[in-house]
FIMITI-726238 format. One line per field, with one value per residue: x, y, z of N, C-alpha, C, CB in turn; residue number from 1. Coordinates in nm, 2 decimals. Glycine has a CB too. Example, Ala and Ser with C-alpha at 12.3 -4.5 7.8 and 13.67 -1.06 7.14 Angstrom:
2
n.px	[1.32/1.28]
n.py	[-0.57/-0.22]
n.pz	[0.78/0.71]
ca.px	[1.23/1.37]
ca.py	[-0.45/-0.11]
ca.pz	[0.78/0.71]
c.px	[1.32/1.29]
c.py	[-0.33/0.00]
c.pz	[0.78/0.79]
cb.px	[1.13/1.41]
cb.py	[-0.45/-0.06]
cb.pz	[0.90/0.57]
nukol	[1/2]
This chain:
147
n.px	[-0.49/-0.42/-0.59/-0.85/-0.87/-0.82/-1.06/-1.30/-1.63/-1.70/-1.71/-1.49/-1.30/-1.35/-1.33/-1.05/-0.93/-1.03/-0.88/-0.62/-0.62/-0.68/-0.37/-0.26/-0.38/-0.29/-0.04/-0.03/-0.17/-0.01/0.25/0.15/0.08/0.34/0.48/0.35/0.32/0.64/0.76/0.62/0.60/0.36/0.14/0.05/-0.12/-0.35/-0.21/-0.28/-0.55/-0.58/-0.43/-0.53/-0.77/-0.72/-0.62/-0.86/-1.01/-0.85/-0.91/-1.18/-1.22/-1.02/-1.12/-1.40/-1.36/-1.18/-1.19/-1.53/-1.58/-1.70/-2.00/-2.32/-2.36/-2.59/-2.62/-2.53/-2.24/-2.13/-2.32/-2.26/-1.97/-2.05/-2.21/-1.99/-1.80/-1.94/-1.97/-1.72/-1.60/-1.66/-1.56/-1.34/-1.32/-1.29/-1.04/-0.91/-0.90/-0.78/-0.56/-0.48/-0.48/-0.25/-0.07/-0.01/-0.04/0.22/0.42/0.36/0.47/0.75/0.88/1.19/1.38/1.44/1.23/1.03/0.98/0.84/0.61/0.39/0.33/0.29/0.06/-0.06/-0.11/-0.24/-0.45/-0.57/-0.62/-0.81/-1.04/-1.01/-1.20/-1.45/-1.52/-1.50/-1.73/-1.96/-1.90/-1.93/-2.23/-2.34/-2.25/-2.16/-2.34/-2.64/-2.88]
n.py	[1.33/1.30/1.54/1.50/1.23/1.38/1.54/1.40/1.32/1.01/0.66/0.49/0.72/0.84/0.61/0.60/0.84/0.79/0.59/0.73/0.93/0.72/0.60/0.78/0.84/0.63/0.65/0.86/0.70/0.49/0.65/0.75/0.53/0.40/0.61/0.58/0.34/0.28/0.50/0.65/0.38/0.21/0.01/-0.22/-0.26/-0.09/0.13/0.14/0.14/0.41/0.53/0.45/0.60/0.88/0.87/0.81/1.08/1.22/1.15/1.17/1.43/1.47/1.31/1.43/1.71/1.64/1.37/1.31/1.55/1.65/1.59/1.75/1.89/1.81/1.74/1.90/1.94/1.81/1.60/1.44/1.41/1.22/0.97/0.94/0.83/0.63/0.44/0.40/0.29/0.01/-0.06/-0.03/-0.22/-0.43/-0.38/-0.36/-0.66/-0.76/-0.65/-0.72/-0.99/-1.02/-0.92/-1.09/-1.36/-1.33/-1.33/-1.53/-1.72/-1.77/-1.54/-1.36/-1.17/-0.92/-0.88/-0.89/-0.61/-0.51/-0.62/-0.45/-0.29/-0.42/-0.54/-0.30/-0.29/-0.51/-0.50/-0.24/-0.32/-0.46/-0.32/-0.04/-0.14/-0.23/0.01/0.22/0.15/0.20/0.44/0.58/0.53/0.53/0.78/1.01/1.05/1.19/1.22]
n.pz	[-4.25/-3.95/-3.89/-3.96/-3.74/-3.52/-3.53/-3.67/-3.61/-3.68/-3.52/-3.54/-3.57/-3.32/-3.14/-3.15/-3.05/-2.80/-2.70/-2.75/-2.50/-2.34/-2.34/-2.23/-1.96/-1.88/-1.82/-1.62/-1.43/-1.40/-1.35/-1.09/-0.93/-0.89/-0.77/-0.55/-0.43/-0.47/-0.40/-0.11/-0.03/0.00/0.03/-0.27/-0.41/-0.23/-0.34/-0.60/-0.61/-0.55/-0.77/-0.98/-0.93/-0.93/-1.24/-1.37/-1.34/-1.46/-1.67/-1.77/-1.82/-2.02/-2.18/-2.23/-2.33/-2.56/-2.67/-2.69/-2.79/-2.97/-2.93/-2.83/-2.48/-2.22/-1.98/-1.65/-1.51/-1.34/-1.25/-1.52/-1.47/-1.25/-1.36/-1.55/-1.33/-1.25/-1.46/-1.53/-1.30/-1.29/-1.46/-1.41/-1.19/-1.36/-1.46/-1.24/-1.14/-1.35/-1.32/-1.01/-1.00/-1.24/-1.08/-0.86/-0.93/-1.11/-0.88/-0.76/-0.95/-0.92/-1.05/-1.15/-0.90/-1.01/-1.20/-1.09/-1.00/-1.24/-1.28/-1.16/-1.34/-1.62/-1.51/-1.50/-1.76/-1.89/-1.75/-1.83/-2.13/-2.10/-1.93/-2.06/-2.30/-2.25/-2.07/-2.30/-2.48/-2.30/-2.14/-2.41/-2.46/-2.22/-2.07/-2.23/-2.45/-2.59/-2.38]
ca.px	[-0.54/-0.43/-0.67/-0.93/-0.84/-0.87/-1.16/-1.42/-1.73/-1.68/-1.68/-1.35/-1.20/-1.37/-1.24/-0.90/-0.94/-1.06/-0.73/-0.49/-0.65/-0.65/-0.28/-0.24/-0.40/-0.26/0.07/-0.06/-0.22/0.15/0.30/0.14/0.08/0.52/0.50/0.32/0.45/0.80/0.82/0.60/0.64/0.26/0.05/0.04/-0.33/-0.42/-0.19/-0.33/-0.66/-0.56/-0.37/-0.66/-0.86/-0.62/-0.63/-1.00/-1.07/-0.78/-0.98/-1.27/-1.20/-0.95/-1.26/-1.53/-1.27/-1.09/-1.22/-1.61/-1.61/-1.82/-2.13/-2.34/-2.35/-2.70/-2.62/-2.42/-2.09/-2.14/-2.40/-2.16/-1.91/-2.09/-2.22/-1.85/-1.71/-2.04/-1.89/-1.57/-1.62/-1.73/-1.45/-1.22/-1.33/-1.24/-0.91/-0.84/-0.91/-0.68/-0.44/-0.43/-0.43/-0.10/0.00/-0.03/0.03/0.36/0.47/0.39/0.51/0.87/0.97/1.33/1.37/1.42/1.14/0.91/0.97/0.76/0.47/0.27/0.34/0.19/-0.09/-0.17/-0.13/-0.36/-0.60/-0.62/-0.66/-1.01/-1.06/-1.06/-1.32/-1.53/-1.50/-1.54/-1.88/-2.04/-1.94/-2.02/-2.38/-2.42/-2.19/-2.14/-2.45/-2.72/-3.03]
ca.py	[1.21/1.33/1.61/1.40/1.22/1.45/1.64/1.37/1.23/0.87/0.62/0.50/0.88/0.86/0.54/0.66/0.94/0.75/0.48/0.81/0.96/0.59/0.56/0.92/0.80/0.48/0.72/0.89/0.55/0.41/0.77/0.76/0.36/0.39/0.73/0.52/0.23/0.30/0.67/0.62/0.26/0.21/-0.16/-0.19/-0.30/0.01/0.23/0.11/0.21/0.64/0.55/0.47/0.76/0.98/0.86/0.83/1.21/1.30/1.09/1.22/1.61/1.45/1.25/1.54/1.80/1.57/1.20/1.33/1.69/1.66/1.57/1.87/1.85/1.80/1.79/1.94/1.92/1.70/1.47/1.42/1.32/1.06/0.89/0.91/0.74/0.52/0.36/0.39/0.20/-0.10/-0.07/-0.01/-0.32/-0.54/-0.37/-0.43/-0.79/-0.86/-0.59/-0.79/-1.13/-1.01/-0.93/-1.24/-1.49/-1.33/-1.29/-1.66/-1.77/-1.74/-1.46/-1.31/-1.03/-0.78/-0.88/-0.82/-0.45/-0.46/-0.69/-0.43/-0.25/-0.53/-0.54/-0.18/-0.27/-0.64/-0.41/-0.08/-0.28/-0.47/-0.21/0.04/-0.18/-0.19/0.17/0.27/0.08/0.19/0.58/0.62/0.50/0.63/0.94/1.15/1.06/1.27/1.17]
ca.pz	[-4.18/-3.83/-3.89/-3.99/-3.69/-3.42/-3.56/-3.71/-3.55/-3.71/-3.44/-3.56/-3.51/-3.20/-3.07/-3.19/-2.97/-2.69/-2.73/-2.69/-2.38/-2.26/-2.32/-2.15/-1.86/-1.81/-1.79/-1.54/-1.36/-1.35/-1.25/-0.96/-0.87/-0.88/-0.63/-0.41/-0.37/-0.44/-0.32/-0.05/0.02/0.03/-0.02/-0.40/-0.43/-0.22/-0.42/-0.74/-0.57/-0.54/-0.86/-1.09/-0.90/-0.99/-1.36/-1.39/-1.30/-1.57/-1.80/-1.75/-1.88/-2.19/-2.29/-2.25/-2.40/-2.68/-2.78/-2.77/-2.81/-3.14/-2.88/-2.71/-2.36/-2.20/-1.80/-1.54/-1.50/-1.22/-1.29/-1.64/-1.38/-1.18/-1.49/-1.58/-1.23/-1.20/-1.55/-1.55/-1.18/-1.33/-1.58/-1.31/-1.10/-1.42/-1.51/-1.13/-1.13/-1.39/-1.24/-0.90/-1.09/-1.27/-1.02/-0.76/-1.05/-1.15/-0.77/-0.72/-1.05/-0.86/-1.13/-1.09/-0.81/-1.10/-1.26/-0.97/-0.99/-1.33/-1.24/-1.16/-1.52/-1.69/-1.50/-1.55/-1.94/-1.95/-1.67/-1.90/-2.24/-2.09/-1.88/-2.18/-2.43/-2.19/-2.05/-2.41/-2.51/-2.24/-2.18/-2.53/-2.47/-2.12/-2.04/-2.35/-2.57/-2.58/-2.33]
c.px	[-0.54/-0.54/-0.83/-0.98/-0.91/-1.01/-1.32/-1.51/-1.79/-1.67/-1.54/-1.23/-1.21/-1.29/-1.06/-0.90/-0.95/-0.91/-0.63/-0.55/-0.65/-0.49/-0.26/-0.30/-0.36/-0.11/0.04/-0.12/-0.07/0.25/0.27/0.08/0.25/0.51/0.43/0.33/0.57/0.82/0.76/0.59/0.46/0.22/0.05/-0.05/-0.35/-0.31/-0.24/-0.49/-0.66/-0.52/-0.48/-0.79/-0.83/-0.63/-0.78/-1.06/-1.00/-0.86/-1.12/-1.31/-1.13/-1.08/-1.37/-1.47/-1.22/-1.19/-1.42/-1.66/-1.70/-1.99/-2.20/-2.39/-2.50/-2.76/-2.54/-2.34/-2.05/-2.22/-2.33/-2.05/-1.93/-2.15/-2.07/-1.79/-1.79/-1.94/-1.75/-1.55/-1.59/-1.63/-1.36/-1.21/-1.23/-1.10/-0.84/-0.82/-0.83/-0.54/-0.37/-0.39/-0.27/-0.02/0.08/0.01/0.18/0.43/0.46/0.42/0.68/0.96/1.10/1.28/1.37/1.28/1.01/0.85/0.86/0.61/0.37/0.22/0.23/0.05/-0.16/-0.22/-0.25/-0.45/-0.64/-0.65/-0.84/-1.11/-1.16/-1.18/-1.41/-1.60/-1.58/-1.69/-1.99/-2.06/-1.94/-2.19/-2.40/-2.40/-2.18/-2.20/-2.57/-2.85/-3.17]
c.py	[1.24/1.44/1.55/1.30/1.29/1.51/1.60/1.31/1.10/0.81/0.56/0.61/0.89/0.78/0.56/0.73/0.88/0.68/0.60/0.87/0.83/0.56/0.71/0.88/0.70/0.52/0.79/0.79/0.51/0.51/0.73/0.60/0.36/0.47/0.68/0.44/0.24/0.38/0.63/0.50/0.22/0.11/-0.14/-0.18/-0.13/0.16/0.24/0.15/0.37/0.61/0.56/0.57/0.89/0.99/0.88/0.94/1.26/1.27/1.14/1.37/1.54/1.39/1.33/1.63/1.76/1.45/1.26/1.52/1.74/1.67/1.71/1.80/1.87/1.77/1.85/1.89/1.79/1.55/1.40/1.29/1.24/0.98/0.82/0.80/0.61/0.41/0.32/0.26/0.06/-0.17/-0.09/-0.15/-0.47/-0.50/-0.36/-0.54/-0.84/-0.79/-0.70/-0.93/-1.12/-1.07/-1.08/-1.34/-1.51/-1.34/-1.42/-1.82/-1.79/-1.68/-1.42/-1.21/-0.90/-0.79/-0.83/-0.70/-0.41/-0.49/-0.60/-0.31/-0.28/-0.53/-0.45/-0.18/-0.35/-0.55/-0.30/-0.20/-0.38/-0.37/-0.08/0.00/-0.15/-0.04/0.28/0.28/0.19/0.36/0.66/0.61/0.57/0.76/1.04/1.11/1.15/1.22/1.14]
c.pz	[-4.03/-3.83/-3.88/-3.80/-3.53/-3.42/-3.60/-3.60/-3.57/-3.52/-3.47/-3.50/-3.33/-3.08/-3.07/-3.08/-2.84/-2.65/-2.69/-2.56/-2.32/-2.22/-2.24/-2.01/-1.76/-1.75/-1.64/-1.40/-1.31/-1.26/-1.10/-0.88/-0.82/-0.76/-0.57/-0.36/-0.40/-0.37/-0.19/0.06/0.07/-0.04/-0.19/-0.44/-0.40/-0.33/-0.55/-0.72/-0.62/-0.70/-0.99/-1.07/-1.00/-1.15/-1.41/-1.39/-1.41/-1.71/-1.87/-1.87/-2.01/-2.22/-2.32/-2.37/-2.58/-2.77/-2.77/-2.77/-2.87/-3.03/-2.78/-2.58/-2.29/-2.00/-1.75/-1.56/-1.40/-1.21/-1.44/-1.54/-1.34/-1.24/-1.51/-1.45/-1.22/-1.37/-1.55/-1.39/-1.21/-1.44/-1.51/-1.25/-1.19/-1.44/-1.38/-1.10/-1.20/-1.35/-1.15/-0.91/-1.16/-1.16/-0.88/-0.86/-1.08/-1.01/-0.75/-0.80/-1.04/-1.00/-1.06/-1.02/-0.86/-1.14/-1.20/-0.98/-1.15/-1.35/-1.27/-1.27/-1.60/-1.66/-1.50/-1.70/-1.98/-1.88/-1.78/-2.04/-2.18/-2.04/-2.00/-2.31/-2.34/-2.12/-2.19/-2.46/-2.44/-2.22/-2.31/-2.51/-2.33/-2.06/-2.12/-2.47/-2.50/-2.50/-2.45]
cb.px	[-0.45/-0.31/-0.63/-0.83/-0.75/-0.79/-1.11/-1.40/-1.82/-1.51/-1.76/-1.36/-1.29/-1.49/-1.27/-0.88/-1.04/-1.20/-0.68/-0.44/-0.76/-0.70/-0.20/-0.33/-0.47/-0.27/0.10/-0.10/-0.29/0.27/0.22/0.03/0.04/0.63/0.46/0.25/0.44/0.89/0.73/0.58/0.79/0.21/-0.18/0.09/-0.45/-0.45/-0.08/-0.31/-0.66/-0.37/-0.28/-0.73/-0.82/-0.48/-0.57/-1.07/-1.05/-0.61/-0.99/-1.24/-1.05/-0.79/-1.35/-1.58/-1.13/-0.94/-1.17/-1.71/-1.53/-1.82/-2.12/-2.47/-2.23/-2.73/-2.62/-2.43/-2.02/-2.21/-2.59/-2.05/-1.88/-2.17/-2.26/-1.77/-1.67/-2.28/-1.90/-1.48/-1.75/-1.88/-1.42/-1.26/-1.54/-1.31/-0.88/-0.89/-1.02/-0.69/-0.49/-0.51/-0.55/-0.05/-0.05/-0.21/-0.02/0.40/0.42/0.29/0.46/0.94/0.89/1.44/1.47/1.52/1.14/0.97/1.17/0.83/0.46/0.23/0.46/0.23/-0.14/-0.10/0.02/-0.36/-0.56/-0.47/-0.53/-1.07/-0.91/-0.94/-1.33/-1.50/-1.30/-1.46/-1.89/-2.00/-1.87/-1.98/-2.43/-2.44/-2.07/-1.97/-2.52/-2.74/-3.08]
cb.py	[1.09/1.37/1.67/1.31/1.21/1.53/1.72/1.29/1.28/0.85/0.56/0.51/1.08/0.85/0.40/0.74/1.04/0.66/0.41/0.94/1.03/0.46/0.49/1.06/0.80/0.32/0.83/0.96/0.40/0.38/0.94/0.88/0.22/0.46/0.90/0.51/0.09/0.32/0.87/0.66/0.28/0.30/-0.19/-0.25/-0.45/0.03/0.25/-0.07/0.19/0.77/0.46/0.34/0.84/0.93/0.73/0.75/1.28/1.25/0.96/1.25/1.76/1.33/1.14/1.65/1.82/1.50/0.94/1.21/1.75/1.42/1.43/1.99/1.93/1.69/1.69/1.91/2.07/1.76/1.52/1.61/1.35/1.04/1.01/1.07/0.82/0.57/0.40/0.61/0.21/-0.07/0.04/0.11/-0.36/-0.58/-0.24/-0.41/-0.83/-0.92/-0.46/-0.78/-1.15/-0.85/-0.82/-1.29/-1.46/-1.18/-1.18/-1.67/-1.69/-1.88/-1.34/-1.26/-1.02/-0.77/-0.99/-0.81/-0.36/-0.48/-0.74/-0.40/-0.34/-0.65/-0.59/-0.05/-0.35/-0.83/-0.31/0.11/-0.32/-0.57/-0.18/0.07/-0.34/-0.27/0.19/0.22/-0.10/0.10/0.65/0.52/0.32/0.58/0.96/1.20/0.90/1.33/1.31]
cb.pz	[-4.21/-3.78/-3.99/-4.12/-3.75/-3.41/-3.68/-3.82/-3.54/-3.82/-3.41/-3.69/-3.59/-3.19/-3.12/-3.34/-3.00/-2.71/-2.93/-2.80/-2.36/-2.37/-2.43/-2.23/-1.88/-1.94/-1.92/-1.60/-1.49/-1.53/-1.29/-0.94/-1.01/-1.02/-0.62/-0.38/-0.42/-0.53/-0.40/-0.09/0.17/0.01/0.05/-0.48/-0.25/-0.02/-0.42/-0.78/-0.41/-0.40/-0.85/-1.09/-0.74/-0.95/-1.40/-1.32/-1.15/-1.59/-1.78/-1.60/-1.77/-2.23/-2.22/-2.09/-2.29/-2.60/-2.64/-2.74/-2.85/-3.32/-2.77/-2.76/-2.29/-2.32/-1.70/-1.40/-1.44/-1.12/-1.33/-1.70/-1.31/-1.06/-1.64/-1.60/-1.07/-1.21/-1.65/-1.55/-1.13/-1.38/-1.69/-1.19/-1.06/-1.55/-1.62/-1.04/-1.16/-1.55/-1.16/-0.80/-1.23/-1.29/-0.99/-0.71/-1.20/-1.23/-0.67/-0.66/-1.16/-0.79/-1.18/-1.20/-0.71/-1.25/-1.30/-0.82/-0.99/-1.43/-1.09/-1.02/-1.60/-1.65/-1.41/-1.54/-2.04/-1.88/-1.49/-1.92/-2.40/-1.99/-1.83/-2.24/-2.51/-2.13/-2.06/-2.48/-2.43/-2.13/-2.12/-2.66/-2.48/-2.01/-2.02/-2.39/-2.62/-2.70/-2.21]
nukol	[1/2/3/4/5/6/7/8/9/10/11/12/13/14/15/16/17/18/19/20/21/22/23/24/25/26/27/28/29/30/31/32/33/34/35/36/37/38/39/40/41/42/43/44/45/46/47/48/49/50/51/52/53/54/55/56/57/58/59/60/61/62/63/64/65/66/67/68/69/70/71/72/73/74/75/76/77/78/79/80/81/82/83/84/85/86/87/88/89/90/91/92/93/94/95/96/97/98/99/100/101/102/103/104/105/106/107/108/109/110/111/112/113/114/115/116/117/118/119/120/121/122/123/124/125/126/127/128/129/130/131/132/133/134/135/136/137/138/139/140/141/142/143/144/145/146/147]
């Protein structure tokens, strides 16, 4: 089944595939949203900015490489890419919106002072799972299908 899994060109397998590089990224989204506002001590908004850069370029290669590998590749490496950030953008803007919404809602919802420190957790989780349907839909149909 894992075989299966990794290896078929079902859309099912595929979205499967897509969902684990999603949660692999969102690891890496949080990694570095935390090293920059905590480590650094940097606005959360704008670190959530670099942070989803950062994730969206990792995502990029696991998605070409892994979730649709089965597809032959029919541009540049580059023009691939700005397909990829022009969507993923647009995906980005919404899994920001309810990011910064978490966030502001929970911060003026007078949550506990612990609680604070996870806010913007959450709103990587409600942001990445609209974020990701939409994301998905779309660079299936315009990034890694065949012209």
């Amino acid at each position: 089944m894992i075989k299966r899994l990794l290896t078929s060109s079902s859309s099912l397998a595929t979205f499967g595939r897509f969902a684990m590089v999603a949660c692999s990224i969102a690891l890496i989204d949080i990694g570095a949203l935390y090293g920059l506002h905590e480590g650094l001590d940097a606005n959360v908004y704008l670190a959530r900015v670099f942070s989803y850069f950062m994730a969206m370029t990792a995502g990029y290669f696991l998605n070409r490489h892994f979730t649709f590998h089965h597809q032959r590749r029919f541009r540049h490496l580059l023009a691939d890419l700005w397909r990829f950030y022009s969507v993923f953008a647009l995906g980005g803007l919404l899994n920001y919106g309810v990011f910064a919404l978490t966030v502001a809602l929970g911060g003026r919802m007078g949550v506990m002072p612990e609680a604070t420190f996870w806010l913007p957790l959450l709103g990587v989780w409600l942001g990445g799972l609209v974020g990701m349907s939409f994301n998905y839909v779309f660079s299936h149909k315009l990034v890694f299908k065949e012209p």
